[in-house]
N, CA, C and O atoms as a printed pandas DataFrame, in Angstrom:
     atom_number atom_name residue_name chain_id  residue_number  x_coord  y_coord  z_coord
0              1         N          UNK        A               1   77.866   85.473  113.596
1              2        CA          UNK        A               1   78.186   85.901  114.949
2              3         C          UNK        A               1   79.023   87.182  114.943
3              4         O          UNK        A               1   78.725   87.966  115.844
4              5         N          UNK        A               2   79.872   87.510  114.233
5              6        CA          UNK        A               2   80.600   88.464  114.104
6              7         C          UNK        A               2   80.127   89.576  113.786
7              8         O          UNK        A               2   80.329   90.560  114.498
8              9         N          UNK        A               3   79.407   89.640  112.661
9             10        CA          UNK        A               3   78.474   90.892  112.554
10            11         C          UNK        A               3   77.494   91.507  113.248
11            12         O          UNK        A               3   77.210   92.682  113.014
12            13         N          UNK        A               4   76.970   90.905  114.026
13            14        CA          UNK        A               4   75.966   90.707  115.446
14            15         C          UNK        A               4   76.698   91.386  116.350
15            16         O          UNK        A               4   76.429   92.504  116.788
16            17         N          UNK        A               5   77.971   90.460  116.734
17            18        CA          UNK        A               5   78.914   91.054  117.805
18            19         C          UNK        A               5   79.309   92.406  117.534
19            20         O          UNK        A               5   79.108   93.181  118.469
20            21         N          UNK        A               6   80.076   93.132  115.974
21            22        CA          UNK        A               6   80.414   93.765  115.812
22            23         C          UNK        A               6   79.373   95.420  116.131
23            24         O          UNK        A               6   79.786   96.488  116.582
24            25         N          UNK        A               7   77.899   95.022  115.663
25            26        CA          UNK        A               7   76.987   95.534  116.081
26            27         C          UNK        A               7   76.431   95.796  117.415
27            28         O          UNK        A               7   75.887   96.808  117.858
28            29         N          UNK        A               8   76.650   94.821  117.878
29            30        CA          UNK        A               8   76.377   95.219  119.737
30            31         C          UNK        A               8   77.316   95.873  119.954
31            32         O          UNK        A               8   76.828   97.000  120.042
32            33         N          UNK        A               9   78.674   95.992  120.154
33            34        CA          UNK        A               9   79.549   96.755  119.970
34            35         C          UNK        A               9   79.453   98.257  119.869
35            36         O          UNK        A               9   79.713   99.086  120.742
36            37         N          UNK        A              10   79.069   98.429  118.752
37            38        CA          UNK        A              10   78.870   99.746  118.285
38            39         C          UNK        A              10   77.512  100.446  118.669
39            40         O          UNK        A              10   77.593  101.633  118.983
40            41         N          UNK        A              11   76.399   99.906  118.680
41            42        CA          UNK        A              11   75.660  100.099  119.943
42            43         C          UNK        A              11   75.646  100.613  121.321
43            44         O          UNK        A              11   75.006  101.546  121.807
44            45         N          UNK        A              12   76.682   99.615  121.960
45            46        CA          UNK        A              12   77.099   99.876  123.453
46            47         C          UNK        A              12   78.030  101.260  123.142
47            48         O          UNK        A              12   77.584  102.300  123.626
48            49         N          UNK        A              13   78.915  101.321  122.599
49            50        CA          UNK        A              13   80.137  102.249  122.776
50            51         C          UNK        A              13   80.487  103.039  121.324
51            52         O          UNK        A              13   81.622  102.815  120.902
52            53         N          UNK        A              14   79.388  104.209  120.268
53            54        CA          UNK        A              14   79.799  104.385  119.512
54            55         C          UNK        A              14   81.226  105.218  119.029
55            56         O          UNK        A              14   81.855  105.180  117.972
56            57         N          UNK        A              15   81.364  105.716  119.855
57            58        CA          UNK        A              15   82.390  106.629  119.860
58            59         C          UNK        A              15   83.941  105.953  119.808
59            60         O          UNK        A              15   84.920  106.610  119.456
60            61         N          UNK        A              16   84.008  104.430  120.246
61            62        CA          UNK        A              16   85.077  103.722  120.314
62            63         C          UNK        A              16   85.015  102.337  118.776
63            64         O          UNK        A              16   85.958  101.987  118.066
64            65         N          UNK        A              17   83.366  101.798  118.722
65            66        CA          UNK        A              17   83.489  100.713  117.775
66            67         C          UNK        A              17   82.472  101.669  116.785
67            68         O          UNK        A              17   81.259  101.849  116.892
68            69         N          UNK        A              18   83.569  102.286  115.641
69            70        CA          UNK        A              18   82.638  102.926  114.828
70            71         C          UNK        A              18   82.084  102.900  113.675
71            72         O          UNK        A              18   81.958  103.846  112.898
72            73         N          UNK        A              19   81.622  101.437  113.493
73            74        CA          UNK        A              19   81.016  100.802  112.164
74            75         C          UNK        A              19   80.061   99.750  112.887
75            76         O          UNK        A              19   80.032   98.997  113.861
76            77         N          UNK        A              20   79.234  100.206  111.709
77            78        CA          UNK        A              20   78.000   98.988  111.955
78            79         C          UNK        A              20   78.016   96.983  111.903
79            80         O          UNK        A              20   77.422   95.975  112.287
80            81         N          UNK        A              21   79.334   97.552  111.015
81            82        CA          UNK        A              21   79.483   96.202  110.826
82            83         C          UNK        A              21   81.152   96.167  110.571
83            84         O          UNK        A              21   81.788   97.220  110.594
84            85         N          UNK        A              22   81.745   94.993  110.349
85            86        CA          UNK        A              22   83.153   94.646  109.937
86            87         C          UNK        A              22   83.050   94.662  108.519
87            88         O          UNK        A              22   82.145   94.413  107.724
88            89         N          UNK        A              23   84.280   95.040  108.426
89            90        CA          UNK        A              23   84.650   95.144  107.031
90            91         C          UNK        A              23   84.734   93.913  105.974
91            92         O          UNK        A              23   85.358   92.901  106.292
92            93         N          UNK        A              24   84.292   93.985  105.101
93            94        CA          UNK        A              24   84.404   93.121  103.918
94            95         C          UNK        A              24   85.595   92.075  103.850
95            96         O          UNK        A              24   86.605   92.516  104.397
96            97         N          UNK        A              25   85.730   90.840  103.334
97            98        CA          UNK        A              25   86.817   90.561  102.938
98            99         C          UNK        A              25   87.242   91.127  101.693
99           100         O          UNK        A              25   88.463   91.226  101.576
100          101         N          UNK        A              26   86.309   91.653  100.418
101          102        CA          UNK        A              26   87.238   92.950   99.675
102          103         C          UNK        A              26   88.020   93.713  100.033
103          104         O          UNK        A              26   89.087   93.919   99.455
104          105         N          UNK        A              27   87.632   94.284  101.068
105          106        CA          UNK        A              27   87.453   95.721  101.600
106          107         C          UNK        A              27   89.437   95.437  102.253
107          108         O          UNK        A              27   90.455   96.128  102.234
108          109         N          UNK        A              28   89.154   94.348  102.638
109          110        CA          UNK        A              28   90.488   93.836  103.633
110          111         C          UNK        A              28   91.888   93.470  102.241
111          112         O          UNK        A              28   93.074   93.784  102.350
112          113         N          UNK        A              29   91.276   92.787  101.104
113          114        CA          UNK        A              29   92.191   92.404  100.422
114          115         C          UNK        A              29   92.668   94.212   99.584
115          116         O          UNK        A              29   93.816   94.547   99.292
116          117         N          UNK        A              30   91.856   94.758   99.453
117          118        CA          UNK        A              30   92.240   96.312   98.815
118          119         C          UNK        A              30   93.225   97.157   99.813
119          120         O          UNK        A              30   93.920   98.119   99.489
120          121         N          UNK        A              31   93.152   96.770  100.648
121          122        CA          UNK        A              31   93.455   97.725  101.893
122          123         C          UNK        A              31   95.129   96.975  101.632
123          124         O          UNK        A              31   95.977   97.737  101.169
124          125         N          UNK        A              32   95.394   96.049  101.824
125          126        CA          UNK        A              32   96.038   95.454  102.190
126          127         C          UNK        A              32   97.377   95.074  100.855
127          128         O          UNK        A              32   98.587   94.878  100.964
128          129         N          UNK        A              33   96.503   95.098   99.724
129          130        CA          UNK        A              33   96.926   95.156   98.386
130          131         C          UNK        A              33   97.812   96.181   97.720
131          132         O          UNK        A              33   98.569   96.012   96.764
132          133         N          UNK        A              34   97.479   97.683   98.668
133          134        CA          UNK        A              34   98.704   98.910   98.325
134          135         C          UNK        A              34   99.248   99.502   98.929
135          136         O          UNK        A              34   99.546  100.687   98.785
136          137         N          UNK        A              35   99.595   98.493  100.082
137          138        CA          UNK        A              35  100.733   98.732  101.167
138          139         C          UNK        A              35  101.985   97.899  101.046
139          140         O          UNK        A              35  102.870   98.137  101.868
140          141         N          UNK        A              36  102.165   97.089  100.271
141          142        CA          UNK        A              36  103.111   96.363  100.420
142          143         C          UNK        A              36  103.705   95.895  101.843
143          144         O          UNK        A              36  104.770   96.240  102.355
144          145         N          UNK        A              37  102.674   94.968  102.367
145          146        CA          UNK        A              37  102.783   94.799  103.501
146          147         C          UNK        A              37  104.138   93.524  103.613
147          148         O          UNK        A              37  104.919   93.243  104.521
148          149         N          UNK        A              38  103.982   93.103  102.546
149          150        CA          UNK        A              38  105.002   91.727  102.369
150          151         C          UNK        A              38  106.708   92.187  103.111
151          152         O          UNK        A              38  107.497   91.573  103.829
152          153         N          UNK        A              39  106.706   93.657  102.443
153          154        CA          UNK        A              39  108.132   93.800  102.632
154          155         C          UNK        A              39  108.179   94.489  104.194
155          156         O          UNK        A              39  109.289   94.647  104.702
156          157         N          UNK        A              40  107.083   94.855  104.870
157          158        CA          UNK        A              40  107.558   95.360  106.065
158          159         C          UNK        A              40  108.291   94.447  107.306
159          160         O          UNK        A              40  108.261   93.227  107.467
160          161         N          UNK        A              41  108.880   95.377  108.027
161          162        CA          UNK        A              41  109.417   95.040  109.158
162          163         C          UNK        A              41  108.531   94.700  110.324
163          164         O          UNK        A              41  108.493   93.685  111.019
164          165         N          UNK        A              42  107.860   95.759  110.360
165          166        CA          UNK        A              42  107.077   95.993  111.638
166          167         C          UNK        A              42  105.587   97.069  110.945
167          168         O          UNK        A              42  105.451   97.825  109.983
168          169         N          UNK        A              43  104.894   96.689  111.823
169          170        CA          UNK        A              43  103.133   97.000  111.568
170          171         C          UNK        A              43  102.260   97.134  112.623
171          172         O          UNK        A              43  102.180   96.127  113.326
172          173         N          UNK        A              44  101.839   97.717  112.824
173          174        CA          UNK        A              44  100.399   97.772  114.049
174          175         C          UNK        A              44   99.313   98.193  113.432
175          176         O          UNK        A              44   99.340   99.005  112.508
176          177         N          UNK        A              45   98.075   97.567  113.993
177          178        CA          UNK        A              45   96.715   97.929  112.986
178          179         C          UNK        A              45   96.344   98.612  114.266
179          180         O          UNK        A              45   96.916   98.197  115.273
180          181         N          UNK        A              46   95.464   99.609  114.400
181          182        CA          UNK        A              46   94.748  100.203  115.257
182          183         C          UNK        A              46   93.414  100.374  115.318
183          184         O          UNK        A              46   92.817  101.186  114.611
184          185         N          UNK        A              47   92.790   99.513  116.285
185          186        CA          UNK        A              47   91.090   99.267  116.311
186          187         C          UNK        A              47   90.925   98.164  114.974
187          188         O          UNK        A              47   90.454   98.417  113.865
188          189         N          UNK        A              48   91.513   96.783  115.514
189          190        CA          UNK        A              48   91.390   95.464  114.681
190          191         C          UNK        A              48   89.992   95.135  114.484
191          192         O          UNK        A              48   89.650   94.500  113.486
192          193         N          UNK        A              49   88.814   95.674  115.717
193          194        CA          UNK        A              49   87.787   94.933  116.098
194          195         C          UNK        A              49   87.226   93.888  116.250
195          196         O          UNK        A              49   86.908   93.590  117.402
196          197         N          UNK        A              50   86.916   92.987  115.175
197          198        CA          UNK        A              50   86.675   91.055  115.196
198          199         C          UNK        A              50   87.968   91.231  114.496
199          200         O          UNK        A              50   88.639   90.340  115.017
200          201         N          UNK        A              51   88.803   91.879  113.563
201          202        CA          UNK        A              51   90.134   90.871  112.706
202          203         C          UNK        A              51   89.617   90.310  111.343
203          204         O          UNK        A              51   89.883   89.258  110.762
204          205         N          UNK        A              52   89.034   91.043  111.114
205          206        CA          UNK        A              52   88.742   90.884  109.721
206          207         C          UNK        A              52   89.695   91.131  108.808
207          208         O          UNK        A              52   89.943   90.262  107.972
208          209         N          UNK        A              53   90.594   92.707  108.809
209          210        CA          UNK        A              53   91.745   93.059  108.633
210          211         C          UNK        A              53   92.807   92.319  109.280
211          212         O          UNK        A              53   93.195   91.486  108.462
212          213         N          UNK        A              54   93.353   92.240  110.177
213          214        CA          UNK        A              54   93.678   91.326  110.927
214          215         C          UNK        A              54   94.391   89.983  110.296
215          216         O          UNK        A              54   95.608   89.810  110.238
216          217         N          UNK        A              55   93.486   89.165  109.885
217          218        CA          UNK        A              55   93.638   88.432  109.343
218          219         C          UNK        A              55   94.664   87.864  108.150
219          220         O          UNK        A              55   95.430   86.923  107.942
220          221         N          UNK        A              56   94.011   89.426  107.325
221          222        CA          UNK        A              56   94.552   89.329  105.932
222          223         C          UNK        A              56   95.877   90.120  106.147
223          224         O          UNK        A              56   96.669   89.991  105.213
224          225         N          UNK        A              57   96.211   90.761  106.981
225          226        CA          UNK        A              57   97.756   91.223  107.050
226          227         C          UNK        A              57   98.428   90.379  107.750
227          228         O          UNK        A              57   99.638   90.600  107.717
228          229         N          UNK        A              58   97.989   89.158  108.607
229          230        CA          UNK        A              58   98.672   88.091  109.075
230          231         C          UNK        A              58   99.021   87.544  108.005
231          232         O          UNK        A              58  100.181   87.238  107.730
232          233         N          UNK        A              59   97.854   87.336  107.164
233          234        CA          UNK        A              59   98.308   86.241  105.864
234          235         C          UNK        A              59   99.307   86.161  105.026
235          236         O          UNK        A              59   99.822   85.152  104.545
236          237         N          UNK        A              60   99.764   88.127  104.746
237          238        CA          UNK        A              60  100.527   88.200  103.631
238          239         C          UNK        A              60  101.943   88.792  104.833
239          240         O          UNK        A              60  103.068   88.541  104.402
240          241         N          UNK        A              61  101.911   89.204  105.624
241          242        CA          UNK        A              61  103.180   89.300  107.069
242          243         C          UNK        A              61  104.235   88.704  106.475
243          244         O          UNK        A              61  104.098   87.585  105.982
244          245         N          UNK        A              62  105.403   89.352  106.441
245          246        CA          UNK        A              62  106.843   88.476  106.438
246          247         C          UNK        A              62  106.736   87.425  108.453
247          248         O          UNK        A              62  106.527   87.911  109.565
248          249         N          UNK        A              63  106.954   86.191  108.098
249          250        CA          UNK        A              63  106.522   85.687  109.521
250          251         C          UNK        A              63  107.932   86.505  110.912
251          252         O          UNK        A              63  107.915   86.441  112.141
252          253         N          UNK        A              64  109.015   87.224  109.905
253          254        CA          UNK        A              64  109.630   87.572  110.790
254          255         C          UNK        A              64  109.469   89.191  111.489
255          256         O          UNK        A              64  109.920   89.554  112.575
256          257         N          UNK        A              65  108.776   89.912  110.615
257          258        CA          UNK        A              65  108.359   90.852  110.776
258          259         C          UNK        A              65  107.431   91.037  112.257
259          260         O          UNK        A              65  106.769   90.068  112.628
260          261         N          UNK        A              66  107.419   92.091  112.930
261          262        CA          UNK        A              66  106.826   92.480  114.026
262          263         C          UNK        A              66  105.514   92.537  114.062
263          264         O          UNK        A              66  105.262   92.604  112.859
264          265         N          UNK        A              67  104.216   92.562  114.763
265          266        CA          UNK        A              67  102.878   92.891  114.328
266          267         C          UNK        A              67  102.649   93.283  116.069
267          268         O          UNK        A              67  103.266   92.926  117.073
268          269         N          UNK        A              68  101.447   94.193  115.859
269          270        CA          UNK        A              68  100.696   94.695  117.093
270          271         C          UNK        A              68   99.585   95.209  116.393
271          272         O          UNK        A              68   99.647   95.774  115.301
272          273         N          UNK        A              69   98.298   94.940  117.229
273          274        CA          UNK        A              69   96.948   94.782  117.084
274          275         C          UNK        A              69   96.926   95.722  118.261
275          276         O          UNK        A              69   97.398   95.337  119.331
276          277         N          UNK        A              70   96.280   97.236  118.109
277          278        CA          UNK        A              70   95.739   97.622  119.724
278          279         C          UNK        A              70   94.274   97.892  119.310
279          280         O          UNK        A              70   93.784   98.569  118.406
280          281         N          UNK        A              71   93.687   97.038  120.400
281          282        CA          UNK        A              71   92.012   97.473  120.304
282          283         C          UNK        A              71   91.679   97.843  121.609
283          284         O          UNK        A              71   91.807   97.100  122.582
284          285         N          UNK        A              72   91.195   99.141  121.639
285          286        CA          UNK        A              72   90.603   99.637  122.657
286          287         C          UNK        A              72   89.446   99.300  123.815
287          288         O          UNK        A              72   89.251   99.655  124.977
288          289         N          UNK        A              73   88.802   98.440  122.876
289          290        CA          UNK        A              73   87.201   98.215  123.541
290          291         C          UNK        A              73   87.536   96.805  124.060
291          292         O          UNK        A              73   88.224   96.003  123.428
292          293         N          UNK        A              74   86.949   96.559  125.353
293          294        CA          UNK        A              74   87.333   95.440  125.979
294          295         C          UNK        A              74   86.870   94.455  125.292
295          296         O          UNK        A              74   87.654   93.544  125.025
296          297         N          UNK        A              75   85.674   94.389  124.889
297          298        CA          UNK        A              75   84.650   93.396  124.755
298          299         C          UNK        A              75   85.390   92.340  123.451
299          300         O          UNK        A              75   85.469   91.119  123.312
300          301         N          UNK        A              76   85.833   93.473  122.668
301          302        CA          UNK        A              76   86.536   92.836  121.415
302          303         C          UNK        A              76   87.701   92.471  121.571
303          304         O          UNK        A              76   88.119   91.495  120.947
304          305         N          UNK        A              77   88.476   93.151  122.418
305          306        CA          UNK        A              77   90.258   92.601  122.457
306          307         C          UNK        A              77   90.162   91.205  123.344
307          308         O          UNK        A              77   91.267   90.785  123.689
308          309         N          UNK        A              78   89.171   90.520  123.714
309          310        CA          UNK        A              78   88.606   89.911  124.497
310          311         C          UNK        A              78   89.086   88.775  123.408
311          312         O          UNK        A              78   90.001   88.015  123.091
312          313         N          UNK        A              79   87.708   89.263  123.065
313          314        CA          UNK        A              79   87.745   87.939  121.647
314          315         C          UNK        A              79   88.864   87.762  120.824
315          316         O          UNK        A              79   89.136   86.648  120.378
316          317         N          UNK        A              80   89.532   88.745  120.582
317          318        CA          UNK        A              80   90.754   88.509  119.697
318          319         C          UNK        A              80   91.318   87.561  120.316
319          320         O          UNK        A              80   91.308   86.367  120.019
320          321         N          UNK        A              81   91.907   88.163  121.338
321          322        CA          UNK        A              81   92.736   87.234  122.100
322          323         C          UNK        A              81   92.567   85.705  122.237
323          324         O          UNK        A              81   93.488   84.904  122.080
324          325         N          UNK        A              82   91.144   85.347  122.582
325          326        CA          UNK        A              82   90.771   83.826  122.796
326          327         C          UNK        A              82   90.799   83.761  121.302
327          328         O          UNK        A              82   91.349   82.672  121.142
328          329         N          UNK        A              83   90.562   84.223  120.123
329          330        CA          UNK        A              83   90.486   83.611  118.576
330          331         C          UNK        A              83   91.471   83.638  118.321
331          332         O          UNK        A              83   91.828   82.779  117.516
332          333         N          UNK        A              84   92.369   84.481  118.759
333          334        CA          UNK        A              84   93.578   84.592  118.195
334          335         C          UNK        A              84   95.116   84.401  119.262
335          336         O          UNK        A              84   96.018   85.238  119.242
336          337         N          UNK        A              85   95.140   83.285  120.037
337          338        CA          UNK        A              85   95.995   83.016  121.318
338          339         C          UNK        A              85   97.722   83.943  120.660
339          340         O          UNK        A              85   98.378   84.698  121.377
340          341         N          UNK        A              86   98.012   83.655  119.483
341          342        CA          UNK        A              86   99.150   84.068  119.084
342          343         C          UNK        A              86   99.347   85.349  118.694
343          344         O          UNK        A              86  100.466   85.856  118.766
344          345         N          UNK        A              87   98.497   85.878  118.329
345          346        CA          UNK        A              87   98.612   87.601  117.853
346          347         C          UNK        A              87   98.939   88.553  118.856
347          348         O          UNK        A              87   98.431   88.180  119.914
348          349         N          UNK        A              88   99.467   89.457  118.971
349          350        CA          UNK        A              88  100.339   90.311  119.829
350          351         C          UNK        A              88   99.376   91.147  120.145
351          352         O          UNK        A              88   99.450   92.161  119.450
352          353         N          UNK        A              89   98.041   91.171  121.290
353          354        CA          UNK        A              89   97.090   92.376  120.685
354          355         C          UNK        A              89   97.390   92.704  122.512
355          356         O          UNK        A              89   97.647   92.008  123.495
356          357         N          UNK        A              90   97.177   94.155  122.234
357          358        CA          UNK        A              90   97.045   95.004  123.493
358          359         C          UNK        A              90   95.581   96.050  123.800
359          360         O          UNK        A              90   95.037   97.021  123.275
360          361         N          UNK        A              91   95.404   95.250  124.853
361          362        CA          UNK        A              91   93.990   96.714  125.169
362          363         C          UNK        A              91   94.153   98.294  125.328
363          364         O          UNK        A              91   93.974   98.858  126.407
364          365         N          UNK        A              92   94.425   98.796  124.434
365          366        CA          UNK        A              92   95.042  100.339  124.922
366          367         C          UNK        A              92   94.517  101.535  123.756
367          368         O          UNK        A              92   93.897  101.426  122.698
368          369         N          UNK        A              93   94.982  102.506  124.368
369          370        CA          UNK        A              93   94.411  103.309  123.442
370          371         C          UNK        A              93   95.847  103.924  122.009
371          372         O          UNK        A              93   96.977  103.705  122.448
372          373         N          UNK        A              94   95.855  104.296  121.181
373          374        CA          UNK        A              94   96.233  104.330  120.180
374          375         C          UNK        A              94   97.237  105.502  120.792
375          376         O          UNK        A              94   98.442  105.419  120.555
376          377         N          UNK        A              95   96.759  106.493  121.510
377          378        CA          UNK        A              95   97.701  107.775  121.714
378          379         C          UNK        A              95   99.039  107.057  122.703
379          380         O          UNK        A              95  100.113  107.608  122.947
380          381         N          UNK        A              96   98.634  105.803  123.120
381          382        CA          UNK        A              96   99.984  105.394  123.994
382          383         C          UNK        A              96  100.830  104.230  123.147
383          384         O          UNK        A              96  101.342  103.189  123.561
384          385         N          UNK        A              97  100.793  104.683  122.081
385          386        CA          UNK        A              97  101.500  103.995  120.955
386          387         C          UNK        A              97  102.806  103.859  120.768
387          388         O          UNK        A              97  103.341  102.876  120.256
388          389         N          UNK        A              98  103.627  105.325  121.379
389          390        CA          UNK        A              98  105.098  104.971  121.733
390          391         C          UNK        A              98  105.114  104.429  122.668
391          392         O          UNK        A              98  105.420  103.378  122.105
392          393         N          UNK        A              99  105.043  104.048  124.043
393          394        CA          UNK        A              99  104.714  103.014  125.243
394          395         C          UNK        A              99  104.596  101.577  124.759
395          396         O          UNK        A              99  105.221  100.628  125.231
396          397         N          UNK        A             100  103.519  101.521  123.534
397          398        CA          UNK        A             100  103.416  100.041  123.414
398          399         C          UNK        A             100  104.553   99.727  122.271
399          400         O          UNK        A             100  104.853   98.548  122.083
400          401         N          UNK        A             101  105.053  100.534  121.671
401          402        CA          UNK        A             101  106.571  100.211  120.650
402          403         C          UNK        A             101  107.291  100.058  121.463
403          404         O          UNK        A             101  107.691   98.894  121.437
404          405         N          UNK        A             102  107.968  100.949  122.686
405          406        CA          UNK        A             102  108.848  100.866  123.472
406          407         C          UNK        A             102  108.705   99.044  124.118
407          408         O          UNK        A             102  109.713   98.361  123.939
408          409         N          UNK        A             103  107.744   98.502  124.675
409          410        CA          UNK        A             103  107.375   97.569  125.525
410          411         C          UNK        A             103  107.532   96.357  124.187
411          412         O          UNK        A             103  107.613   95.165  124.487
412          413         N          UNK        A             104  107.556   96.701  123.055
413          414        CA          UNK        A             104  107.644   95.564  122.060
414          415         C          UNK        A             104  108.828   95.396  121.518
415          416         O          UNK        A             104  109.236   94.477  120.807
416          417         N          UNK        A             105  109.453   96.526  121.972
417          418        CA          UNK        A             105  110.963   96.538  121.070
418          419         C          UNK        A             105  111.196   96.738  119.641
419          420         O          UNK        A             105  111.861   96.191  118.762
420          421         N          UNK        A             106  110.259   97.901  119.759
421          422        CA          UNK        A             106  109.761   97.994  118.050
422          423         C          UNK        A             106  110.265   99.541  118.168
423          424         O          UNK        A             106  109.771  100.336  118.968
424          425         N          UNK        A             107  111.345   99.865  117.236
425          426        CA          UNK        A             107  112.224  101.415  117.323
426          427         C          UNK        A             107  110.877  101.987  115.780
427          428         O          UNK        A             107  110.225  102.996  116.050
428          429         N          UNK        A             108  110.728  101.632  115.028
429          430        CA          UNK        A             108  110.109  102.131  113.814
430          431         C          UNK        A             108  108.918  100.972  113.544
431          432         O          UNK        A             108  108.649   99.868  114.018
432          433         N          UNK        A             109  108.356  101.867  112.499
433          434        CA          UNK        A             109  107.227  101.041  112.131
434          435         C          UNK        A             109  106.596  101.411  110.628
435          436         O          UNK        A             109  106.037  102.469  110.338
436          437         N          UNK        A             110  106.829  100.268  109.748
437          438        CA          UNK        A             110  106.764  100.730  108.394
438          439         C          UNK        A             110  105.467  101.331  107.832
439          440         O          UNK        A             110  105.263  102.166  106.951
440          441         N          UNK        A             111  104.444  100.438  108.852
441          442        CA          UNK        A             111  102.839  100.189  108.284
442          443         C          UNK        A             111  102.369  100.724  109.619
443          444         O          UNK        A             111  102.834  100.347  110.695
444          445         N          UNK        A             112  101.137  101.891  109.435
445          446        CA          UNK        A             112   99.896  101.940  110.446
446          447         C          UNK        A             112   98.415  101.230  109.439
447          448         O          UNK        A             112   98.001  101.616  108.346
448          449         N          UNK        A             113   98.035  100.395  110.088
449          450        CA          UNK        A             113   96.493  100.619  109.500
450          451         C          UNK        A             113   95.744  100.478  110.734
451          452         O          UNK        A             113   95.698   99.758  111.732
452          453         N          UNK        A             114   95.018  101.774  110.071
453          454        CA          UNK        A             114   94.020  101.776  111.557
454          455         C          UNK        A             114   92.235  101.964  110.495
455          456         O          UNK        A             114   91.768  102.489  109.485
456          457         N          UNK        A             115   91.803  100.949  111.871
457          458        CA          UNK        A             115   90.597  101.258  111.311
458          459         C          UNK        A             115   89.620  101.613  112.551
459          460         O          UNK        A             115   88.780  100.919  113.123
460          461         N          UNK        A             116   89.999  102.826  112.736
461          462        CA          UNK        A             116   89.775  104.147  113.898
462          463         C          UNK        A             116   88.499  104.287  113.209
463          464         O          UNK        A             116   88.390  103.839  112.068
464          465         N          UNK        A             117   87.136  105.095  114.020
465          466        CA          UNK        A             117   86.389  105.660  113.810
466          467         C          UNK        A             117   87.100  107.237  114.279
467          468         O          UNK        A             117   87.133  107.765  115.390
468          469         N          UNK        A             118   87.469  107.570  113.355
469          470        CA          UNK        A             118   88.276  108.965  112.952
470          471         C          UNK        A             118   87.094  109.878  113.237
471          472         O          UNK        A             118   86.642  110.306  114.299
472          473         N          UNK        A             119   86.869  109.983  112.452
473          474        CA          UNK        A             119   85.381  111.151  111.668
474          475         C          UNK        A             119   84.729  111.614  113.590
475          476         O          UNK        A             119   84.688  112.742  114.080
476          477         N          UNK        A             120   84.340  110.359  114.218
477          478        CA          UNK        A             120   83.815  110.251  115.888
478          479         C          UNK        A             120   84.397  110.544  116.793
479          480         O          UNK        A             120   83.857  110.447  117.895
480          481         N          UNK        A             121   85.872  111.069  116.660
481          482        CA          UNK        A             121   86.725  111.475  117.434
482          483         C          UNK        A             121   86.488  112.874  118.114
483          484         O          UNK        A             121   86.273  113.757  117.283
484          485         N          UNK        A             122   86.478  113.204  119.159
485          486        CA          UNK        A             122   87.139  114.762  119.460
486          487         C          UNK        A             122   88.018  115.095  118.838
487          488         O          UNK        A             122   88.623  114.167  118.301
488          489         N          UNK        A             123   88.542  116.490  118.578
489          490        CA          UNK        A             123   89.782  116.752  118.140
490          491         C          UNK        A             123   90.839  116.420  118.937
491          492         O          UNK        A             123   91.931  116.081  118.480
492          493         N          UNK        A             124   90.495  116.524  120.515
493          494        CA          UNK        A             124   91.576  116.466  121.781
494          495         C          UNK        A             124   92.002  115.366  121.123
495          496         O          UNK        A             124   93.096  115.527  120.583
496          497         N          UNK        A             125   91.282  113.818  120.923
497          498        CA          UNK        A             125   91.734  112.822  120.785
498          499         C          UNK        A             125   92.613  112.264  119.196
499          500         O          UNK        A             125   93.461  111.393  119.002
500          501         N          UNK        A             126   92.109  112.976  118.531
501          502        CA          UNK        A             126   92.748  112.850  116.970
502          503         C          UNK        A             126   94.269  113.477  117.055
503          504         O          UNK        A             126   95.288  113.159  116.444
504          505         N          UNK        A             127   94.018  114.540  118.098
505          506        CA          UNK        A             127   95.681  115.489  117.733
506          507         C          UNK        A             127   96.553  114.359  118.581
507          508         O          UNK        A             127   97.609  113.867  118.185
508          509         N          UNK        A             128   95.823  114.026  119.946
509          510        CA          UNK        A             128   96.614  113.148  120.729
510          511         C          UNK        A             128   96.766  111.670  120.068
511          512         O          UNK        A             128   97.304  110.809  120.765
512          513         N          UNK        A             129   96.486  111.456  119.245
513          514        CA          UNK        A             129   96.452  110.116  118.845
514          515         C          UNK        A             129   97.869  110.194  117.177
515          516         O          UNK        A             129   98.621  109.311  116.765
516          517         N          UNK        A             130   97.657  111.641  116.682
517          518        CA          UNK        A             130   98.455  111.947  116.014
518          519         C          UNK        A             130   99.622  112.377  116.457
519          520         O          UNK        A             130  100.475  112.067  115.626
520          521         N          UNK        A             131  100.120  112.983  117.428
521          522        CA          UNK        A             131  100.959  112.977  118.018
522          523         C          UNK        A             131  102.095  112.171  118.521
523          524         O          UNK        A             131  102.917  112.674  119.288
């Protein structure tokens, strides 16, 4: 179901869900493996999509540490939310990222992982999102 979903997705809206499919559970344990996510404070993943990633940085999370999930595309922050009742996820876009720290009470943030379709971006939106 997920890969299906993840695919309609990207279908409907490429420019926002920009993979054909979700990422590996390799793909998630590598990612996740040289960040030293254990010791952070605070983290936000950007464009979670199903939580494949997601997942595996919940797993290894200090439980006191902060987390925020922002996924842009309705269809998916949808689902997070009902799969995931406890995860902190916000529908928004990535450039209003100080807004959603401010609203979380989050001053810093040790970890970004985003799994942005970068490459599909405008520049308007990459500088504003870097910014």
């Amino acid at each position: 179901m997920t890969k299906q979903l993840f695919l309609k997705r990207f279908l409907a809206n490429p420019g926002i869900v920009g993979a054909l499919l979700p990422s590996s559970p390799a793909l998630c344990r590598e990612i996740t493996d040289k960040i030293n996510i254990e010791a952070a404070e605070a983290v936000v993943e950007l464009g979670p999509g199903t939580g494949v990633i997601t997942d595996e940085i919940l797993a290894r999370l200090n439980p006191q540490a902060k987390f925020i999930a922002i996924e842009l595309d309705e269809k998916l922050y949808e689902i997070l939310r009902q799969n995931r009742p406890s995860l902190h996820i916000v529908n928004d876009t990535a450039e209003n990222l100080p807004d959603i720290m401010e609203r979380a009470d989050i001053k810093h943030l040790n970890t970004i992982i985003s799994g942005l379709p970068w490459a599909a971006f405008p520049e308007k939106l990459q500088v504003g999102i870097l910014t």
